[in-house]
C-alpha positions in Angstrom: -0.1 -0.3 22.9 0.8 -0.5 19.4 2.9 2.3 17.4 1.2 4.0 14.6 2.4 4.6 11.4 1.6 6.5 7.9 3.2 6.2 4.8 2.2 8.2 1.4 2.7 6.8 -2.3 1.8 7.7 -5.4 2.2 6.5 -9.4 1.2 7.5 -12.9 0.0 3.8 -14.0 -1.1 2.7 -17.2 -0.6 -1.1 -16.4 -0.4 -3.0 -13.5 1.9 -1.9 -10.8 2.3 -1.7 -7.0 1.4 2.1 -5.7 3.0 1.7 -2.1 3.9 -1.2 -0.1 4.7 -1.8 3.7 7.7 -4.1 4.2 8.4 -6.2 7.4 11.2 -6.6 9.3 12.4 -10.2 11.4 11.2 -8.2 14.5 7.6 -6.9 13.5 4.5 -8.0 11.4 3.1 -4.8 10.4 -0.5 -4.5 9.9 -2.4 -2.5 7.6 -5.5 -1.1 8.9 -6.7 1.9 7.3 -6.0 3.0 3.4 -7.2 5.7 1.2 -7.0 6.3 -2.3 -7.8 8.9 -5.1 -6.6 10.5 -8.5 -3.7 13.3 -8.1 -4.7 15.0 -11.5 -7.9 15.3 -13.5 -9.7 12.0 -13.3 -11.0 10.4 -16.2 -14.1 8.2 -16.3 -12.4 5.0 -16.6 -12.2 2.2 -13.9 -10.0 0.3 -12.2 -9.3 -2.8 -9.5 -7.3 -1.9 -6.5 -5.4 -5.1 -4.2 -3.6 -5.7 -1.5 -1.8 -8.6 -1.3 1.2 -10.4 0.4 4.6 -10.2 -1.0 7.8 -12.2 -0.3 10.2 -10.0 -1.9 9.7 -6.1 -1.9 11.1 -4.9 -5.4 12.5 -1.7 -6.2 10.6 1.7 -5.1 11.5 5.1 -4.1 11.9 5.1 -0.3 9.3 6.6 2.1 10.3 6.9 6.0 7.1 6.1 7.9 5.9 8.6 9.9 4.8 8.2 13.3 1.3 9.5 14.0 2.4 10.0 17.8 5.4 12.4 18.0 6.4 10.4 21.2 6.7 7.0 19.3 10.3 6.1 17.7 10.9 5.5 14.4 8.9 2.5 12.4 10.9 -0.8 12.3 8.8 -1.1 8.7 9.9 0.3 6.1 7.6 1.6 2.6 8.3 2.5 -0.8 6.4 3.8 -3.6 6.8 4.6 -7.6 7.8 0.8 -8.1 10.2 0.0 -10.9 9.8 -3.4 -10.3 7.4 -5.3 -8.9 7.2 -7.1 -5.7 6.9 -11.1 -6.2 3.2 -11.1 -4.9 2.5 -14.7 -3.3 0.2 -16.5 -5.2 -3.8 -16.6 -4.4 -2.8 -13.3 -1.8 -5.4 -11.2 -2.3 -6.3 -9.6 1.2 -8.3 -6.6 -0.4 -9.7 -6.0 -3.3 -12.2 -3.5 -4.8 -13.1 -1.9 -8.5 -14.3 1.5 -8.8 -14.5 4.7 -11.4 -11.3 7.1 -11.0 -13.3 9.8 -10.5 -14.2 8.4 -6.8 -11.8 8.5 -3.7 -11.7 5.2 -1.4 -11.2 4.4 1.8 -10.8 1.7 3.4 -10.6 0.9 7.5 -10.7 -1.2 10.5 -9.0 -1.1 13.9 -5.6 -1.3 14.5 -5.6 -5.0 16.1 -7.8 -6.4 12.8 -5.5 -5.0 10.0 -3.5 -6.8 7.1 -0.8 -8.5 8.6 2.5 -9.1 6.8 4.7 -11.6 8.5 7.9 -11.0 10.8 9.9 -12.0 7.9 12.7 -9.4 6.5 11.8 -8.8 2.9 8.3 -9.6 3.5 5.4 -7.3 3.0 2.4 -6.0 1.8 1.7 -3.7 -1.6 -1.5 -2.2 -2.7 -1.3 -3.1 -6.5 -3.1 -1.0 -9.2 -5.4 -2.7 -12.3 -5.9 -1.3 -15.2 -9.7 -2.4 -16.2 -10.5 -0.2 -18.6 -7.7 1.4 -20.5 -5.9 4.8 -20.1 -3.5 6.3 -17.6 -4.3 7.4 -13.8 -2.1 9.3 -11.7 -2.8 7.6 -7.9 -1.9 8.7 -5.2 -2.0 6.7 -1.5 -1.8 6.7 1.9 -1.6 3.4 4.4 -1.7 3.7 8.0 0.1 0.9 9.4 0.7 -0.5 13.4 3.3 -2.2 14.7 
């Protein structure tokens, strides 16, 4: 049975920038299978594109342990970061998921463990869920990615 995991990001974006990414170690290709995303302050009516996509080096974040969703499990062999400072180098043409929608909405996104996003067993390696900017303005996102190993 695979070990469960949940991570929590968030960033004030005006641009394009990564809100949380899941990075692999050589031992483990964690998969991404269930995300959910909203505003963390007043929402404004303004849209914007949401993607996940591969990466093959992780940037710099602010560190967030992954926490097991069984108490019992040990400690993920992934490791996730949020609030990006620099961005991950996003493989080209990597878009796994991607969706547009008004800030005033929540989304969630989910599938079963076994059918997730997979990053591969490659240290450095990962996957980030990358916030557009369609239509001007600044949104304060937060996120959360449950993630199996």
């Amino acid at each position: 049975m695979q070990r469960r995991y949940a991570s929590t990001g968030d960033q004030n974006a005006a641009a394009t920038v990564t809100i949380i990414g899941i990075t692999s170690a050589a031992t483990i290709r964690p998969s991404v299978y269930f995300l959910v995303i909203g505003s963390a302050a007043t929402p404004a009516d303004q849209a914007f594109n949401l993607k996940i996509k591969r990466f093959t080096a992780a940037g710099t974040s602010t560190a967030f342990t992954p926490i097991a969703l069984d108490p019992a499990d040990p400690a993920a062999l992934a490791a996730a970061g949020y609030n990006h400072t620099v961005e991950p180098t996003y493989t080209a043409s990597s878009d796994l998921l991607s969706v547009s929608f008004n800030q005033q909405n929540t989304f969630k996104w989910e599938t079963l463990p076994q059918f997730g996003l997979k990053a591969p067993a490659t240290a450095a390696n990962g996957l980030g869920l990358q916030f557009v900017v369609v239509s001007g303005g600044t949104a304060l996102c937060e996120a959360t990615f449950w993630h199996a190993e």
